[in-house]
N, C-alpha and C positions, 0 to 999 in steps of 0.2 A: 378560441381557447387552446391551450399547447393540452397535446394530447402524451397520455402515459408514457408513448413511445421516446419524447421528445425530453421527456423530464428524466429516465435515465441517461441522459450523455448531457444534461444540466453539469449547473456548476462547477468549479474551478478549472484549471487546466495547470494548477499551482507551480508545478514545476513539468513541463512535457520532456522528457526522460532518454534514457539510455543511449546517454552520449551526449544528443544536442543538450547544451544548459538550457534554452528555449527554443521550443520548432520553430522552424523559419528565420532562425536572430542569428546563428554561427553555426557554420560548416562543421558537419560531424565527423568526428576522428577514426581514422582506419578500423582503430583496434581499441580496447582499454584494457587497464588493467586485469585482474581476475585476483582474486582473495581465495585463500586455501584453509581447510577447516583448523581454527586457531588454538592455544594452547590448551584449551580442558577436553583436547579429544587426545589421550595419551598412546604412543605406539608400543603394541605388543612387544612382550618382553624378547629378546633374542632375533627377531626379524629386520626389526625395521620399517617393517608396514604397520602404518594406521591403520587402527579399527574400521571397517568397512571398505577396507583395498583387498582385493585379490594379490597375496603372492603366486604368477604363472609358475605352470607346473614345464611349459615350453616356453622359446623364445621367441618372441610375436610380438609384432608392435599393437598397442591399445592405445587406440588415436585417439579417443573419448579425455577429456581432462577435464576431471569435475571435484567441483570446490565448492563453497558454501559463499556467500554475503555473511564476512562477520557481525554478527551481534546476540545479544542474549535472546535466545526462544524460552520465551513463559508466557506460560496456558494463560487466555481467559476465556469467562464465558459470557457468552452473546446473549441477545434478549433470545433468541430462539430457543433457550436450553440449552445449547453443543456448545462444550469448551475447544476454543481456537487454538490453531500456531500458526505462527505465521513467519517464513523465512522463505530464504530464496538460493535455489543452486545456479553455476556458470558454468557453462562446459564447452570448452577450447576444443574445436578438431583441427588436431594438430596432424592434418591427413590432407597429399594434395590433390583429395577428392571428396567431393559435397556428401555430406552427410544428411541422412534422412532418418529424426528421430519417430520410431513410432511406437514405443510404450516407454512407462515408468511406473514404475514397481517400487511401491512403499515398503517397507522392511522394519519390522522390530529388533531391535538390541543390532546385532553384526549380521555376516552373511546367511546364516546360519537360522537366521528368525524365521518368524511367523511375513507372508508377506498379507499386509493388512489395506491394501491400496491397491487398485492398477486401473491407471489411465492410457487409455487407445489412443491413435496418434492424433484424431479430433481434440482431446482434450488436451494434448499437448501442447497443442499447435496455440490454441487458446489461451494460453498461458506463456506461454514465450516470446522474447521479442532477444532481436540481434541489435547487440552492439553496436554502436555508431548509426542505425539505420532507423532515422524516425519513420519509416515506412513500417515498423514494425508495431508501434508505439502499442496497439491495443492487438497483438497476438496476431495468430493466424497463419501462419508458417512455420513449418517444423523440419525446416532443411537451415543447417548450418552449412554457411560456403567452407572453402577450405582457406584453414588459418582465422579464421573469425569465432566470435563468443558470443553464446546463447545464453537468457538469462530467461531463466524457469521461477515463474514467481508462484511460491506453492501456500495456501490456507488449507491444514488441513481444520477437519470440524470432529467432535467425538463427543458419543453420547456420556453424562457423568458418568451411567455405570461400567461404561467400560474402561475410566479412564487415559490420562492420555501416556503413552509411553514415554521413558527416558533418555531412550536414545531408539533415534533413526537411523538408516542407510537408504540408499537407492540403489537400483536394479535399471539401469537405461538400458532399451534394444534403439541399434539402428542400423541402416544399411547404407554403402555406398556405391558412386555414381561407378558404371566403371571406367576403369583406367584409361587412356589418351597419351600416345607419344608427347602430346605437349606436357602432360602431367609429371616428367620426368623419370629418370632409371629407376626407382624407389618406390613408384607409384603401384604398379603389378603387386607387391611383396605385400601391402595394405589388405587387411583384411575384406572382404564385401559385406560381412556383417557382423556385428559383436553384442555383446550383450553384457555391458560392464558394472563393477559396484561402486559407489562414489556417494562424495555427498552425505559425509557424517553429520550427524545433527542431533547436539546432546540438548535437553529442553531442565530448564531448569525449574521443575516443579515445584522446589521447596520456597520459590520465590511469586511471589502474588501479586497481579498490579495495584497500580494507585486508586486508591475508591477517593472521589473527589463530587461536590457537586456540579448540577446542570450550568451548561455556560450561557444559558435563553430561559425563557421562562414563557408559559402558557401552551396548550395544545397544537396538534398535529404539526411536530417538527418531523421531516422526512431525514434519513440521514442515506445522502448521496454521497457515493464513491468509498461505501465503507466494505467491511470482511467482506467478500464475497470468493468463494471454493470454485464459481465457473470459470470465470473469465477473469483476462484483465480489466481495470479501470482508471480511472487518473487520477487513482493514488497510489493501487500498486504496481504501476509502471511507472513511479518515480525513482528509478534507478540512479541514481546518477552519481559521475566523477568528484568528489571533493577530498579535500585533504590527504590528497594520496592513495585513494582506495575507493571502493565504488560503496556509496550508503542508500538503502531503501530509506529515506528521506521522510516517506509518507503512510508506514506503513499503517497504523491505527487511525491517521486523520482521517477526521469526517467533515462534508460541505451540508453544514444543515440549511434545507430552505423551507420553508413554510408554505403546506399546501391546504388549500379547502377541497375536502371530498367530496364535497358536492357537484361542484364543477366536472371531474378534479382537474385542477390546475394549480401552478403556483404564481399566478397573478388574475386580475381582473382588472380589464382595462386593455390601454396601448400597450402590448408587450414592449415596444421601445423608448416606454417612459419605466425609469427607476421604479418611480411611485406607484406604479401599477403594480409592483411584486408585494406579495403578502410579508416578507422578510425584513421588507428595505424599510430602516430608523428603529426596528426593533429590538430596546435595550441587550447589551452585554453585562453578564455576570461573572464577577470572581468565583471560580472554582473551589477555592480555598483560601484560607490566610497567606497572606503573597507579600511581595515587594516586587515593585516597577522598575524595570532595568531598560525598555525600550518601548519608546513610545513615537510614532508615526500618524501623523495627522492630517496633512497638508495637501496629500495627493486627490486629485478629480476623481469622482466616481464616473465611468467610463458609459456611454450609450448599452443596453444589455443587447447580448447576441453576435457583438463583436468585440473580438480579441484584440487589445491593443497590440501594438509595434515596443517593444521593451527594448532601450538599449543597455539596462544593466540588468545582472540579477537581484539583484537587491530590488527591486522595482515590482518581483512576480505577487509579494503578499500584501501590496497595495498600503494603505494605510491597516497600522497594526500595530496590537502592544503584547508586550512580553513580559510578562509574570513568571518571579523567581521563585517557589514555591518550596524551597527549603528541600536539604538533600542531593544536591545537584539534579532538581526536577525543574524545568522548564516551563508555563503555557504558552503557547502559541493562539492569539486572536488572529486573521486575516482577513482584510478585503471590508475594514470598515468603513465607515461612510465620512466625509470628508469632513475636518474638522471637529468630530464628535467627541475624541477623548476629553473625558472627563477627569484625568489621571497625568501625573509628572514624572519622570524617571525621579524616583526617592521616596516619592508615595509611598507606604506601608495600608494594604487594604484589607478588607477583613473577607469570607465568602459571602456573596450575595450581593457585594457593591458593586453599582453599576460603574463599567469604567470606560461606557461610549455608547455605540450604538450601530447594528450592520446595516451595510454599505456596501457598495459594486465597484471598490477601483481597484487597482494595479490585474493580474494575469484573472481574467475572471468572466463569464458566461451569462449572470445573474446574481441578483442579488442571492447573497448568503454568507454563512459565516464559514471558513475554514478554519477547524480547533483542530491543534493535538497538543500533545507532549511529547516533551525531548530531553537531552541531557542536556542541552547548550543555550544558547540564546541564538543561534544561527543554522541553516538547514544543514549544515555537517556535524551535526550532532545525531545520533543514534534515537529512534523515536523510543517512547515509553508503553509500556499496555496502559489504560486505565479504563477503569468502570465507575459509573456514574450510581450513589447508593441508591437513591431511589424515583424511577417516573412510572409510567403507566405503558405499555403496549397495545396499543390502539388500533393497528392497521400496517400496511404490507402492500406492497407492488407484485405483481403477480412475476412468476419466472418471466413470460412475453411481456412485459412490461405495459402488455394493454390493459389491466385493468386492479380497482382495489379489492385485497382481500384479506379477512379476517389472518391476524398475527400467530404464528406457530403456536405462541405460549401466550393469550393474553393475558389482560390484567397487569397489574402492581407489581414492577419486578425491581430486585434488590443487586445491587453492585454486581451491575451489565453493562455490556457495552451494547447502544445499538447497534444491529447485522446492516450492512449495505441494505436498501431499498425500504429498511423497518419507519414506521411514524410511532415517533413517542409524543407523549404529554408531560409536561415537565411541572411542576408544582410552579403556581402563579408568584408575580411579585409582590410582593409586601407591598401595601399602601398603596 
């Protein structure tokens, strides 16, 4: 039986990130773009610097260039109790020597705040992966070369009563390599170490996510690849190049797969039969009252535990339907099981109708389902928060992921989303 160890790096690998469109499918690009904190961070009157920049009091180059992942940050809250955010900074060392980041300092309102956070360069490092370098893909290095872009993918978590703040900044130290005649005339003038502010992040409280219901039905759904504040996963190291701009793709998805705790495992049987996994042919459900705009059926469900050979992107969510759910709100189904839709693009469905059944094809590990929401009907859409009204918290993967253990906050909980490694129980099917 697959041991706890094995069932966190489970399912999807939906899109593998920052840079390549799929690891191993196309050569990854030098550099990418980088995105700059966007128009609702307004710059102080009579300066010209953004909130959360240092105007120098001397002239000195600050090689650090740090910018946000545009999109809306709003709070949810996880089955654990802690309401989330979740965004991502870039930061360009535009120095032609290797930068070593070793803290980050969370900050309230401007420079000015309370600092409410600080990660050592272990948890940096955890959280970072460089550009174009799928060597990077789940963290672990906290040196940016020179001229290259580091992408800090940050959850923070907060208790209700403290609130979550309205606007952030960051506080980055690091230090560099030193200088080399190769490094050019320029190089010596570079500072050896800084400690810059960056990285404004206005959160928009006043906004709530989607309460929608469960996309499965019946006990111990585990939800793989979801919020998690240590590390990266493979969802939120879906960084990736579209539409002109780099989108956290994956930020909110979750790969639900169904475990028995008894074992525990999530199959019984030949792990390299489908049918062995507790998840595989297990109905899908409408979230909400929807209309069908894309429906994918046709594709093989793939042997589990190896990665197909993708030659398109379109190819990573396997068979999949996509539910328009009013408001420019999105669902996304993944990786259903071949043939199962039960649904036509023009279908109008109500929540609760089954419209297939999960499945193991296109980019995928095991059986399970990959849900989020989006703004679009395609992965260059912006994801959505959403919280599910109501299932049960049932169980918990330990931090080492060796064993189960009782849920921060059990019981019955109300428009939550589940936290990375949580088992919910979702209210049975009808009939």
């Amino acid at each position: 039986m697959s041991s706890l160890r094995s069932l966190a790096g489970a399912g999807s690998v939906l899109l593998v990130v920052v840079g390549p469109l799929l690891a191993g499918c196309t050569p990854t690009p030098a550099a990418m773009p980088v995105s700059t904190p966007g128009p609702s961070v307004e710059a102080r009157g009579g300066t010209g610097i953004m909130p959360g920049y240092e105007d120098e009091e001397v002239l000195q180059f600050t090689p650090l260039i740090i910018g946000t992942v545009d999109h809306e940050v709003v709070p949810v809250e996880g089955s654990d109790g802690l309401d989330y955010v979740a965004y991502e900074l870039t930061v360009l060392n535009d120095s032609p020597r290797a930068a070593t980041l070793t803290r980050i300092e969370t900050i309230t309102g401007d420079e000015r705040g309370e600092v409410i956070e600080t990660r050592d360069q272990a948890a940096v490092a955890a959280n970072t992966m460089i550009a174009g370098d799928a060597s990077t893909i789940l963290g672990g290095s906290s040196v940016i070369p020179p001229g290259r872009t580091a992408i800090i993918v940050l959850r923070d978590a907060y208790p209700p009563s403290d609130g979550v703040p309205p606007r952030l900044v960051h506080r980055l130290s690091a230090t560099f390599a030193p200088a080399t005649p190769e490094d050019g005339l320029l190089a010596p003038v570079y500072p050896d170490e800084v400690a810059q502010l960056g990285g404004a992040v206005v959160v928009a409280s006043d906004r709530s996510p989607l309460v929608i219901g469960p996309p499965l039905a019946g006990p111990n759904w585990i939800a793989g690849n979801g919020l998690e504040t240590r590390r990266l996963n493979m969802h939120s190291n879906v960084v990736i190049p579209v539409g002109g701009r780099l989108n956290a793709a994956e930020e909110y998805g979750i790969d639900f797969m169904r475990i028995d705790p008894s074992i525990p495992a999530t199959y019984d049987g030949d792990p390299t039969q489908n049918e062995s996994y507790l998840a595989f042919g297990e109905p899908l459900l409408a979230v909400a009252d929807a209309t069908v705009v894309s429906v994918v059926s046709d594709q093989p469900d793939i042997t589990p535990r190896q990665l197909p050979q993708l030659e398109a992107l379109s190819q990573a969510t396997g068979n999949a339907v996509v539910l328009d759910l009013g408001d420019g709100v999105y669902a996304l189904y993944a990786h259903m099981q071949q043939g199962s839709a039960t649904v036509e693009v023009g279908d109008e469905v109500k929540r609760g109708d089954v419209i297939g059944n999960l499945g193991n094809s296109g980019n995928t590990s095991e059986a399970h389902l990959h849900f989020q929401l989006q703004r679009g009907p395609l992965l260059t859409a912006d994801n959505v928060p959403w919280v599910i009204d109501r299932f049960i918290a049932s169980g918990m993967t330990s931090p080492d992921g060796e064993q189960l253990i009782e849920p921060a906050v059990p019981g019955e909980r109300t428009d939550e989303i589940p936290i990375g490694g949580s088992i919910s129980d979702f209210p049975e099917l009808d009939g």
